[in-house]
N, C-alpha and C positions, 0 to 999 in steps of 0.2 A: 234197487240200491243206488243207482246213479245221480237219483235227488237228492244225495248225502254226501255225492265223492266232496263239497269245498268245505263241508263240514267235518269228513272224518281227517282233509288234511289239517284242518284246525287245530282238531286232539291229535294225529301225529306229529305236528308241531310240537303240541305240547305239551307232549306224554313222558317223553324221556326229561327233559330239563325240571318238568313238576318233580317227579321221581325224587331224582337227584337233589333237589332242592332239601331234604333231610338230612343227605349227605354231613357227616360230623365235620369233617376237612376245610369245606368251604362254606359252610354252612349258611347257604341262601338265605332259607325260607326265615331267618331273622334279620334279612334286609329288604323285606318287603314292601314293609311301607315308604320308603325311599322308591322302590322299583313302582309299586301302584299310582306313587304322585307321576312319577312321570311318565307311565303310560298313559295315565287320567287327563293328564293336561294337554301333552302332544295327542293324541287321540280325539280330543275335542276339537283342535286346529283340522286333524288329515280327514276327519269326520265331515266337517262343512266342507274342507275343499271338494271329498269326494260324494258328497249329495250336490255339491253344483256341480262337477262336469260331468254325471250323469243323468241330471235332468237336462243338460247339454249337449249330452248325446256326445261325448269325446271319448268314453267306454260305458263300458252295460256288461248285462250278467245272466250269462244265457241258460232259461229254466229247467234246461235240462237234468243239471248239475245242482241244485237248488231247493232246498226244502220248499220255497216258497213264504215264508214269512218273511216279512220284511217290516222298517223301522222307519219312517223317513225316506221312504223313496229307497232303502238300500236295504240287500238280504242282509239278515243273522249274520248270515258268515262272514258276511264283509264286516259290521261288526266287530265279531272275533277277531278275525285278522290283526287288529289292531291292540289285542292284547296277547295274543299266543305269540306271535312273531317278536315285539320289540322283548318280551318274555324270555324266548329262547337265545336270543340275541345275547339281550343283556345276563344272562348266564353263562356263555360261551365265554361272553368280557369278563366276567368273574373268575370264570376256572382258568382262563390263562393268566389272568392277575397271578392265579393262585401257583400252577405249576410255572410259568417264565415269570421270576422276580427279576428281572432286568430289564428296565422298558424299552427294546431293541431298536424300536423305533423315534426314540427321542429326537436326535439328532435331525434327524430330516422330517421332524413330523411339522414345523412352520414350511420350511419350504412346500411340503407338500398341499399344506394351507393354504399357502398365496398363489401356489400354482391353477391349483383346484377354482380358488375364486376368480382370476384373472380368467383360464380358459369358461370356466361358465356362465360368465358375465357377458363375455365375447359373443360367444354361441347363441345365451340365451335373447340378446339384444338384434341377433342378425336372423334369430327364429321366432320373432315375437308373435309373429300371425300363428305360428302353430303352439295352441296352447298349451297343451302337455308338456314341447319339449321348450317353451320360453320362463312358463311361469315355475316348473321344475329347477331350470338350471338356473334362474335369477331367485328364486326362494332357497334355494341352497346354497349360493355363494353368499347372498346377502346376512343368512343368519351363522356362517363360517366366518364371515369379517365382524360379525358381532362379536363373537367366542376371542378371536384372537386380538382384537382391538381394543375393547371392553373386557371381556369375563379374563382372557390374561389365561387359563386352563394349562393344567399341567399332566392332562388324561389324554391328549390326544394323539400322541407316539400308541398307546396301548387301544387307543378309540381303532387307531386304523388297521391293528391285526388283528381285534375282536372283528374288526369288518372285511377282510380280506377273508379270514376265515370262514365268517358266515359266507362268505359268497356261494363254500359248496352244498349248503339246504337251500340259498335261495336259486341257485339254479335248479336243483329240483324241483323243490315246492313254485316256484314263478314257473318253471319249466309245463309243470302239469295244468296249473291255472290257463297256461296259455295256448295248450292245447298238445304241449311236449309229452307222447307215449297215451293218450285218449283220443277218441275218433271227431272230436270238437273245444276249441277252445269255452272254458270257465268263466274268463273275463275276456271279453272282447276291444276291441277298440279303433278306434276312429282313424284311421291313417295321413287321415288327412289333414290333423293334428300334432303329428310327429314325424319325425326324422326319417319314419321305415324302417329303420335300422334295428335287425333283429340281431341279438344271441339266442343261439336255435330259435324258439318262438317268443323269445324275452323280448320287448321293445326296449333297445338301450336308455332310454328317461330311466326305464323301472330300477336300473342300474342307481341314478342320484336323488328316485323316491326314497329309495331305501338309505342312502347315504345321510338324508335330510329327515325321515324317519330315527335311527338308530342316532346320530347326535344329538339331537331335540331329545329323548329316551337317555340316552349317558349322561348328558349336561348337568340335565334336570335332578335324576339319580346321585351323580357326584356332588351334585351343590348340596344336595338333602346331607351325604354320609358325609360332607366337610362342617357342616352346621351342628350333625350329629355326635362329630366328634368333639367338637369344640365343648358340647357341652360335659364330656367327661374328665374336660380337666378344670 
């Protein structure tokens, strides 16, 4: 069973949120094709980034844990990854749309903005030799100055509690990948590349992968259902 654990955490990623996606109240699974483009799209970006910096040797994927098929230099599951996760994400974004109609977050969600790009501009410029955590935190601040300078977005007070929220799967699901509660890390990586800085076994980057994943995934999504609506008047 152990050449399945990054597989079966795929499907429990993505079991309860598929589920639910019937649900009458919030009723996902008719916002799909908005949610597929932009997994489809940002997934062909985090795709190439992560077939290069594993033929780079800045993480790898230890076969333990691994069916073994692989796609491009990268297993299935990694693959997945990249649809289960921004998946359950962006359905989390959804149900709180749906239960907090207040976007509690408005208020300080630019602040929060320019604070984010400013420190990971900083960071990422004074980390540049380590590539995980340079090209991480300057691809995230750079496409967060895009959204707020350019796109002008009025989701991001509600972007940042779908994401505060997720943070309690991604510390489990990153927790296990990375070797939190198994007797060896899933995905490995290069230390010598990043900062060392763990949450339990999390690499803090994995922290503004996922920040820079899940906005790219919302953007994308909200430009689709603002298009979409347009067209029904």
């Amino acid at each position: 069973m152990e050449k399945y654990y990054y597989l079966l955490i795929n499907i429990f990623t993505l079991s309860f949120p598929l589920l639910r996606s019937f649900e009458p109240r919030i009723h996902f699974f008719s916002r799909w094709k908005g949610i597929f483009l932009g997994i489809g799209i940002t997934g062909a970006v985090f795709i190439i980034w992560d077939v290069t910096f594993t033929s780079m040797g800045i993480w790898g994927f230890n076969p333990r844990y691994i069916s073994g098929i692989n796609i491009i230099n990268l297993p299935l599951e990694e693959w997945l990854f990249f649809i289960t996760v921004p998946y359950a994400c962006l359905f989390i974004y959804e149900a709180l749309n749906y239960y907090i109609k207040k976007d509690v977050l408005f208020r300080v969600s630019k602040p929060i903005t320019y604070i984010l790009i400013i420190a990971l501009l900083i960071l990422g410029i004074i980390y540049i030799d380590n590539w995980y955590t340079g090209l991480t935190f300057i691809l995230t601040a750079c496409y967060l100055l895009f959204l707020i300078i350019i796109v002008k977005p009025t989701f991001l007070g509600r972007f940042y509690l779908g994401y505060l929220v997720s943070i309690i799967p991604f510390l489990l699901v990153n927790g296990i990948l990375t070797g939190s509660f198994i007797p060896e890390e899933i995905v490995w990586y290069n230390n010598a590349e990043n900062l060392s800085i763990r949450i339990l076994t999390i690499p803090i980057e994995d922290s503004m992968y996922m920040l820079l994943l899940l906005v790219m995934n919302t953007s994308i999504y909200e430009f689709w259902k603002s298009k979409n609506n347009a067209k029904t008047f």
